[in-house]
C-alpha positions as CSV (number, residue, x, y, z in Angstrom):
1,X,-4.7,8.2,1.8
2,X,-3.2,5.2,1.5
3,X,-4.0,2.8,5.2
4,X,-1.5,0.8,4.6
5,X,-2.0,-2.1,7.6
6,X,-5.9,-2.2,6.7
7,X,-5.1,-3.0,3.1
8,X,-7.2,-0.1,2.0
9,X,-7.3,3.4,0.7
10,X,-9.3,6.2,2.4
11,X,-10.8,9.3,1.5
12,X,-10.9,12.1,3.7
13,X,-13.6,15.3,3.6
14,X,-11.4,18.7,5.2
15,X,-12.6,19.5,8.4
16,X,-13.8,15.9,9.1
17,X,-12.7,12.9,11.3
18,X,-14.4,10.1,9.9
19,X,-12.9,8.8,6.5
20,X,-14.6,7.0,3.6
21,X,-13.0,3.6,2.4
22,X,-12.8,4.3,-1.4
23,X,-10.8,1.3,-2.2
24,X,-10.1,-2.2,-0.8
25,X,-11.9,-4.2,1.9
26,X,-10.4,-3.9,5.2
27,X,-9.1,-7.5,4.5
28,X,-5.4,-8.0,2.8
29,X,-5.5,-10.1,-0.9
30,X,-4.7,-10.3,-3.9
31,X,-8.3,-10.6,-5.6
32,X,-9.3,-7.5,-7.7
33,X,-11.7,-6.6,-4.7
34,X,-8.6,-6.5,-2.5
35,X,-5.8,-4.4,-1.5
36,X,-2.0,-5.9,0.1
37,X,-0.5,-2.8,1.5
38,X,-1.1,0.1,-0.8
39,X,1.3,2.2,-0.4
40,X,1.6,5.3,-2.7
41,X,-1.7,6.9,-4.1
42,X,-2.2,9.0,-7.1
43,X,-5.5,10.5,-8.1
44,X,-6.0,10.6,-12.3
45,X,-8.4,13.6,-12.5
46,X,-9.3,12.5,-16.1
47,X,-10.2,8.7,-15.4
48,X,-12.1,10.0,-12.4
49,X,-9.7,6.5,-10.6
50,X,-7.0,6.6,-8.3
51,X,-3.2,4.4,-9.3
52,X,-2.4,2.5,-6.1
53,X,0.8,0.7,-5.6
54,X,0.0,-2.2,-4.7
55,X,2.9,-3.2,-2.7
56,X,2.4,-6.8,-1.2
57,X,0.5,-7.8,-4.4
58,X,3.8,-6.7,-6.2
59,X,1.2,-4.6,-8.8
60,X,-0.2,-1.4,-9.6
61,X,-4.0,-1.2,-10.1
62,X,-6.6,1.5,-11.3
63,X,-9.3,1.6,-8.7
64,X,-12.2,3.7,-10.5
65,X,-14.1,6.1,-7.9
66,X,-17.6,3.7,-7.1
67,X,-16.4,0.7,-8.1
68,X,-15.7,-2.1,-6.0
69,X,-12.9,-3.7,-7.7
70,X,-9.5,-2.4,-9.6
71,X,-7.9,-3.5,-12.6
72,X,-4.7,-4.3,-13.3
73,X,-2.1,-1.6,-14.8
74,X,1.4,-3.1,-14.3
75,X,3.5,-5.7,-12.8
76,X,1.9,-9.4,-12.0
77,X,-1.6,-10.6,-11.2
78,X,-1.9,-12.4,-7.8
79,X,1.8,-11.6,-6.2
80,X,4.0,-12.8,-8.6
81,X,6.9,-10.6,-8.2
82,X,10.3,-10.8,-9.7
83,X,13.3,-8.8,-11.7
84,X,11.7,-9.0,-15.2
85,X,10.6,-5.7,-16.8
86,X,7.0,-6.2,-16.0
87,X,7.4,-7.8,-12.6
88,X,7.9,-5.6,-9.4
89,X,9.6,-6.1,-5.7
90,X,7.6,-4.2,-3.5
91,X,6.3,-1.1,-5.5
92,X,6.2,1.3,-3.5
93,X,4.7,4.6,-5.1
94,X,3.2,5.1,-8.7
95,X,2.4,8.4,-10.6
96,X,1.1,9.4,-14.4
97,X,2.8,11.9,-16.2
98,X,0.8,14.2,-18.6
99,X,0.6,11.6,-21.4
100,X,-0.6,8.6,-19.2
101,X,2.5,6.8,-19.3
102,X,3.1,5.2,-15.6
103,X,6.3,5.9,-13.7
104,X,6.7,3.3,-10.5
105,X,9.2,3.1,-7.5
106,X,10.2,-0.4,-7.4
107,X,11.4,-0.8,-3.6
108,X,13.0,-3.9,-3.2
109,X,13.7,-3.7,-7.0
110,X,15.7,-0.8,-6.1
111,X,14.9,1.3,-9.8
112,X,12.5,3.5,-10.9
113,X,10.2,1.7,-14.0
114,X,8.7,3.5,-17.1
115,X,5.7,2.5,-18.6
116,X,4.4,4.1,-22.3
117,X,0.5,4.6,-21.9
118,X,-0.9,1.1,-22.2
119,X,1.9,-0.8,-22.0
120,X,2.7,-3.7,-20.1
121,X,6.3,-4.3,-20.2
122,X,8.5,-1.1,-18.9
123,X,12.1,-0.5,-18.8
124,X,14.3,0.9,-15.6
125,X,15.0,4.5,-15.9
126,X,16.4,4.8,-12.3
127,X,18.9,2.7,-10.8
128,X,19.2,-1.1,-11.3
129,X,17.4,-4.0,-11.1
130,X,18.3,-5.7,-7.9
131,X,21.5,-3.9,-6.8
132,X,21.0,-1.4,-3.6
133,X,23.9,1.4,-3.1
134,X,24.6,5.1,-2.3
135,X,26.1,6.6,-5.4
136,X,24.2,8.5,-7.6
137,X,23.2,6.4,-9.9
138,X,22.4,3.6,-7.3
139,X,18.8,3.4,-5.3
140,X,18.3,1.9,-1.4
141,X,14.6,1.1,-2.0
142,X,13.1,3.8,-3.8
143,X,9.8,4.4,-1.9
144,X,8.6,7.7,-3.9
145,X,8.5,9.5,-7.2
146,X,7.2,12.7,-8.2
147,X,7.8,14.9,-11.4
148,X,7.7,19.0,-12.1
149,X,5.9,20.7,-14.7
150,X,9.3,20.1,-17.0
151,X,8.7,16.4,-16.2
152,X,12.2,16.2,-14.4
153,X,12.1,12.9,-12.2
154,X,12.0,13.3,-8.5
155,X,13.1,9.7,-6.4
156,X,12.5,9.1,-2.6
157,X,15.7,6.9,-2.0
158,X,14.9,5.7,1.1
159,X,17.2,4.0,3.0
160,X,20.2,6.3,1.5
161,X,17.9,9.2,3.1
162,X,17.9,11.8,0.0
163,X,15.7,12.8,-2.9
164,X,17.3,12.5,-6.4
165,X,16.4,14.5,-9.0
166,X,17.0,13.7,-12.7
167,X,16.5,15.6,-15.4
168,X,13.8,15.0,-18.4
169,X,15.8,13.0,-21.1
């Protein structure tokens, strides 16, 4: 679970209260021992790591299970944030498909960005970069992505109150 305000991400046992800090420090930064309001979690089963987005930070890290630091996956080191293809606004939410490539919800961005497995430059596959609207092909801050087993994009738009779906290409 992503604790947002406490710039950390918790694990949490069924059936018990007390949680288990599995990433961050309780203290907001931009080190690789630091967090800046995670926002969406996903848990890579084969890495054994979780993908965070990283929103504040404007990256997306890969926080092993154990360790005590992440490491960079996407967008800039530090904060820097921006419209280029391997810059982010704000992610919001990150997920893996199948074949490790990275799909991000780039809030502020307002687009959806693909990554190829490995890469650090992606390319918008949702919406555009840095214009906000209501029509289908438009994004209000994206702020969640999921995909089905036929790898058909599913987008949290926000601030238009909807989920988009569109189709594998």
């Amino acid at each position: 679970m992503a604790d947002t305000d406490n710039s950390r991400v918790m694990y949490f046992t069924v059936g018990v209260r007390n949680g288990t800090i599995i990433a961050g420090n309780n203290t907001a930064g931009v080190t690789p021992t630091q967090l800046n309001e995670p926002r969406g979690v996903y848990f890579d089963s084969i890495s054994n790591s979780i993908i965070i987005a990283n929103s504040a930070a404007r990256n997306v890290v890969r926080w092993s299970i154990g360790a005590s630091n992440w490491t960079l996956v996407a967008g800039g080191p530090g904060g820097v944030g921006g419209t280029a293809s391997n810059r982010f606004a704000y992610p919001s939410d990150a997920i893996l498909d199948p074949m490790n490539n990275l799909y991000v919800a780039d809030g502020w961005n307002h687009r959806v960005q693909f990554f190829l497995s490995g890469e650090m430059n992606g390319r918008t596959i949702a919406g555009f970069t840095g214009v906000n609207g209501s029509n289908a092909s438009l994004f209000n801050f994206p702020s969640g992505v999921a995909l089905d087993s036929q790898l058909n994009l599913y987008v949290c738009d926000f601030d238009n109150h909807r989920v988009q779906k569109f189709l594998r290409y």
